[in-house]
C-alpha positions, 0 to 999 in steps of 0.5 A, a space after each residue: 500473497 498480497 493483492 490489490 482490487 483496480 476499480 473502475 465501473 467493474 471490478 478488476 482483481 489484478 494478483 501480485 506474483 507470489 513470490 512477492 514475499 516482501 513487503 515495505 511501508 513508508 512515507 516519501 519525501 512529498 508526505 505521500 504513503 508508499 507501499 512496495 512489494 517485491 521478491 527479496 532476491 530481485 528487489 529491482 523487480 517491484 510494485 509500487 503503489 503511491 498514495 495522494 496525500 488526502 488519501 495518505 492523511 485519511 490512512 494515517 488518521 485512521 491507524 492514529 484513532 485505532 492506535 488510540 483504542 477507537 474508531 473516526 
């Protein structure tokens, strides 16, 4: 099962139903990292969690340096 954490000034654990069983990564037209879950027999019923585009390069910058055998 796939979650995300809300933070605020306190925690806020927000699930993601389970049958969410399919999970897309993409970069959109505006350079901005998307990621979309979804059941795969109703994939009009999703989430979408979109990315700025600092926090999309800070993403990508890392995934480069771990892809490159070291941490930033």
């Amino acid at each position: 099962m796939a979650e995300y954490i809300k933070r605020e000034s306190k925690v806020k654990k927000i699930e993601l139903p389970e049958d969410y069983d399919k999970v897309q990564v993409s970069i959109n037209n505006w350079g901005h990292l998307t990621v979309r879950f979804f059941n795969g027999d109703e994939p009009n019923k999703d989430v979408l969690i979109v990315f700025d585009i600092h926090t999309t390069r800070k993403i990508v910058g890392f995934i480069q340096s771990i892809s490159r055998g070291y941490m930033i």
